[in-house]
Structure formats: structure tokens, C-alpha cells
C-alpha positions as CSV (number, residue, x, y, z in Angstrom):
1,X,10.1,-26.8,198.1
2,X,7.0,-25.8,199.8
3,X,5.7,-22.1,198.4
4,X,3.2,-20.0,200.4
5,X,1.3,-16.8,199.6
6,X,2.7,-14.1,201.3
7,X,2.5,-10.2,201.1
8,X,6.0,-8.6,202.2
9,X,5.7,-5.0,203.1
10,X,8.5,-4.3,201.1
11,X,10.6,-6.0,198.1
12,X,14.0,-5.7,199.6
13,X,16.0,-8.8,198.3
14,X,19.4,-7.2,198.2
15,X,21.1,-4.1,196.5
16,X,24.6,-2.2,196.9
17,X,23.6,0.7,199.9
18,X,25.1,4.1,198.0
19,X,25.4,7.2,199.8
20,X,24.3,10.0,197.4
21,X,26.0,13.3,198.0
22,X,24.2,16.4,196.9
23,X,23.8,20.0,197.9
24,X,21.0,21.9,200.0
25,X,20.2,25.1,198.8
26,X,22.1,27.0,201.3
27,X,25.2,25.3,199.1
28,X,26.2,22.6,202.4
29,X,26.6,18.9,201.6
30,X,23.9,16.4,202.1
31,X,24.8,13.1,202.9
32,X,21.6,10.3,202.7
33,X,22.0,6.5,202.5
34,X,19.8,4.3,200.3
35,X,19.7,1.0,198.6
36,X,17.1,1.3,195.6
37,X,19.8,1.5,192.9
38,X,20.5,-0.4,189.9
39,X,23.2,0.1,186.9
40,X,22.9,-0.1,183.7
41,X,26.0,0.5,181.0
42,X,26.7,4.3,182.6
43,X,23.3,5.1,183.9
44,X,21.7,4.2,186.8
45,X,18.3,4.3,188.2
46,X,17.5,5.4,192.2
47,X,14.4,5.4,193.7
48,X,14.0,7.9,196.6
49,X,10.8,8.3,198.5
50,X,8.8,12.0,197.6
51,X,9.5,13.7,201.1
52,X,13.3,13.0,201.1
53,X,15.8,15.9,200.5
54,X,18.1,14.2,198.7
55,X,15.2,14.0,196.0
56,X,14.5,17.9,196.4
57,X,18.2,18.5,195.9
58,X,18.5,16.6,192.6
59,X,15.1,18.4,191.6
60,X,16.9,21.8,192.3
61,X,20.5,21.0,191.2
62,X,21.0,18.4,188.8
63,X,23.8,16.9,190.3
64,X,25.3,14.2,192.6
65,X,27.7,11.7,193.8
66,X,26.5,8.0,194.0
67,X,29.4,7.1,197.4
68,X,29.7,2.7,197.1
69,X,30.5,2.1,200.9
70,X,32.5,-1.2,201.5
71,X,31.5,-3.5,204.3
72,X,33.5,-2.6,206.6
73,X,31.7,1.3,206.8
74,X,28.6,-0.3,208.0
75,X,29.0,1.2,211.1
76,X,29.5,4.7,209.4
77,X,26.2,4.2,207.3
78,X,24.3,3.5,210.4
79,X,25.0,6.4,211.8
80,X,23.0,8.2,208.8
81,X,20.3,6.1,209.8
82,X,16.8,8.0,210.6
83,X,18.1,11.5,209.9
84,X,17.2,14.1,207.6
85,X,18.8,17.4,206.4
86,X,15.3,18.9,205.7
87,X,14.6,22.1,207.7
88,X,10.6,20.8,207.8
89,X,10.3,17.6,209.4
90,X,8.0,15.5,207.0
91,X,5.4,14.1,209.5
92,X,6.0,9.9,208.8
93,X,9.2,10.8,209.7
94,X,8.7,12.6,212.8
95,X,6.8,9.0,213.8
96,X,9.5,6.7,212.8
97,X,11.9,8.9,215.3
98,X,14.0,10.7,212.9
99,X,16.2,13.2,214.1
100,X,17.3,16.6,211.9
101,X,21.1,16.6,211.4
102,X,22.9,19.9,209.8
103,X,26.5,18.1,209.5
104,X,25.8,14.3,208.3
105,X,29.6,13.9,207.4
106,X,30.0,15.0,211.0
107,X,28.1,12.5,212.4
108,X,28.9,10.0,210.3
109,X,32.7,10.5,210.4
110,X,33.2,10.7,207.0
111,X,35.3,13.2,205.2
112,X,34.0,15.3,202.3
113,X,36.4,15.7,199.3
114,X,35.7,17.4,195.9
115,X,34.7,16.0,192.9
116,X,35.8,17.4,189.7
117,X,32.9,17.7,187.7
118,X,30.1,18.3,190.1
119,X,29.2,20.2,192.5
120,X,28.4,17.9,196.0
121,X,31.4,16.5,197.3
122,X,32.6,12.6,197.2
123,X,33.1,10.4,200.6
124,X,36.7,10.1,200.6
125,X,36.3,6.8,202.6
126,X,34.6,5.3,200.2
127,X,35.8,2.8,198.1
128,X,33.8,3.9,194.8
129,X,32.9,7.3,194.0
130,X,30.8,7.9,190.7
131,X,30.3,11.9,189.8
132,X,26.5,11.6,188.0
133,X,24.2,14.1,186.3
134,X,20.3,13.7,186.4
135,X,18.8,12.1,183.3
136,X,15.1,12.4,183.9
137,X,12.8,12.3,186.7
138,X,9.6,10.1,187.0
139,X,6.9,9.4,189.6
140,X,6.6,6.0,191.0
141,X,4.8,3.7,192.9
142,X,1.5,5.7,192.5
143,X,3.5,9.0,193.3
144,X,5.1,8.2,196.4
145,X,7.9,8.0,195.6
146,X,10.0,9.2,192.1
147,X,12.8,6.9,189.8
148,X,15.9,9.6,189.0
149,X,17.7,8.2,186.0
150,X,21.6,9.7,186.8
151,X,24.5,9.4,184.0
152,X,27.4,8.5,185.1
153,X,30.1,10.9,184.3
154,X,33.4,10.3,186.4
155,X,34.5,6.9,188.1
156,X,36.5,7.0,191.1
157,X,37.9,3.9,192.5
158,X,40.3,3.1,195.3
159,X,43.3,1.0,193.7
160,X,42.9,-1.5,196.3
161,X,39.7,-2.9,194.6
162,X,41.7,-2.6,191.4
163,X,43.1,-5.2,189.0
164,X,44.2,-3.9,185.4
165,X,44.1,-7.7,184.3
166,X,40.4,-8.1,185.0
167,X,38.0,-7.1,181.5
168,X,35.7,-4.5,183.7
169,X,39.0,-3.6,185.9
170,X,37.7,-4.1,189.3
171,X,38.6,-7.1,191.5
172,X,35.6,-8.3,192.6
173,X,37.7,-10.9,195.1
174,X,38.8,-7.7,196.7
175,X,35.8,-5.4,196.4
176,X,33.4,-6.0,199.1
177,X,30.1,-3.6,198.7
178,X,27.8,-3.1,201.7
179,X,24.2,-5.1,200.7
180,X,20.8,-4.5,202.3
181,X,18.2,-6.9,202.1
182,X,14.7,-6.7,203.5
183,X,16.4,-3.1,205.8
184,X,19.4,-5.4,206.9
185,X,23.2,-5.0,206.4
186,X,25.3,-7.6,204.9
187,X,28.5,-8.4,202.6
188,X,29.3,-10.5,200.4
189,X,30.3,-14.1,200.8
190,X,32.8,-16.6,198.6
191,X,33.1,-16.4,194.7
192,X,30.2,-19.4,194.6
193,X,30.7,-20.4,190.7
194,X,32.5,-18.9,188.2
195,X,29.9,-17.2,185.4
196,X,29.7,-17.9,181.9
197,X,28.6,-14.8,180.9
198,X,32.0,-13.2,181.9
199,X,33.7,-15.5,180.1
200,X,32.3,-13.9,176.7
201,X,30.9,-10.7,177.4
């Protein structure tokens, strides 16, 4: 090991990418793709940056659907790349070349379907589907950006992934989430080592 001082831009090691389904105000589906999320028993934290719509939409609503994409969507989820919903362009945006889309499903060629306790529809391709409520709402990283603490209030998953022997149900040979790290796509490898922990807990 040889360690060097070093200031990354960002601190992008690797999280599931979720495509959060909400509603604009004019009661059509928003579609955006992030990675800044992290469970915790039934809640889970996103961080979204100030300007996005998504993060207006949970402001005015309440409501959304945290989509779990598997690997093989990757193509899908780039399409939503550099696109917004919002009828204003916010200005960093307009730099980095992002493009104002009415119909993300559309473009991405994903297929809306309703959920059952919210409002926003579920991705139907989409092998996890979790219907969530908004907690709370903070600013973050000297107000750039906020943390939205959902609940999680109805689990959707495709029985493929599924294996009823398993303690948490889900097959984790079979699932295979879409991972970003440092604004790159990946999957997951191999099973490296079985875990203790899942032994007991």
C-alpha cells in the first residue's frame, strides 16, 4: 500500500442507481435517475441536488416510488441521462447540456404501471418497486442540495429475484442491481465470501 492525498470532486464509491417516480403538478409522471440512496430497516435516505424536480415534487406531494433497475436496464437509465422535467431550465444545467423532456417513460422505454398506495406510478420493468411516503426533509451539504428521509410503505418484487427459503426473501445470486461508482455503471460480480453476519442476524 502506498496512500496519497487526494481531493476527489465527488464521493461516489458505489450505490444501487433507483429511479424515483413522482408527479409534476400538472398530475404527469416524472421519471429521474439517481444513486445517493441508502436503507435503513423500512426507511431510506436520498440525497437529491436543490434545483432537481424530483426534489420539488416530493416537496409538493409527499409521495414516491423508489424503481431498483437490474443491470441489464442500463441502457434504459441512460437514456434518462442529462434530462429534466422542469419547465425552467436551471442554469448549471443548461451548461452541462441537459435537454427538457415532457415523456421520460417515453424516452426511456419504460412502462408506467400503478401503485397502490401512492400516487406516481411504478416502472413495470423494474425488478423492485418500493411505494414510499416522505419522512422529513433537510438541507445538506451547505444547502445545495437536501437528504429526504422516505418510509417505505409497499414492496414490489419480481418473483424471479425471489427465494421463499432465504431469511430476507430475496435471492441475491439472482438479483443483480445496477451500481454507480464515481458516475459509472456497473453490476455486480461473484458471491466473494459468505458473511457472518447473515448467518445470525
Amino acid at each position: 500500500m502506498n496512500h496519497k492525498i487526494v481531493e476527489p470532486k465527488i464521493m461516489y464509491f458505489g450505490t444501487p442507481v433507483v429511479l424515483v417516480s413522482t408527479l409534476n403538478e400538472d398530475g404527469s409522471p416524472n421519471l429521474a435517475p439517481m444513486s445517493s440512496a441508502w436503507w435503513l430497516g423500512q426507511s431510506c435516505m436520498l440525497g437529491l441536488g436543490k434545483t432537481a424536480k424530483t426534489l420539488e415534487n416530493l416537496r409538493r406531494t409527499g409521495e414516491c416510488v423508489l424503481n431498483l433497475p437490474s443491470a441489464k436496464m442500463v441502457a434504459c437509465v441512460d437514456q434518462l441521462a442529462l434530462t429534466t422535467s422542469s419547465s425552467v431550465m436551471p442554469p448549471h444545467k443548461a451548461k452541462m447540456g441537459f435537454a427538457q423532456v415532457k415523456d421520460k417513460f417515453a424516452l426511456a422505454g419504460l412502462t408506467p404501471i400503478a401503485s397502490e398506495l401512492v400516487k406516481p406510478p411504478r416502472v413495470l420493468e423494474c425488478p423492485v418497486q418500493l411505494e414510499a411516503i416522505v419522512q422529513r426533509i433537510d438541507s445538506f451539504n451547505a444547502d445545495s442540495a437536501a437528504a429526504i428521509e422516505v418510509k417505505i410503505i409497499r414492496v414490489y418484487m419480481d418473483e424471479s429475484i425471489l427465494n421463499p427459503e432465504k431469511r430476507h426473501l430475496v435471492d441475491t445470486d439472482k438479483w443483480q442491481p445496477l451500481i454507480m461508482s464515481f458516475l459509472e455503471f456497473y453490476g455486480l460480480g461473484q458471491n466473494l465470501h459468505h458473511s457472518r453476519l447473515a448467518q445470525v442476524y
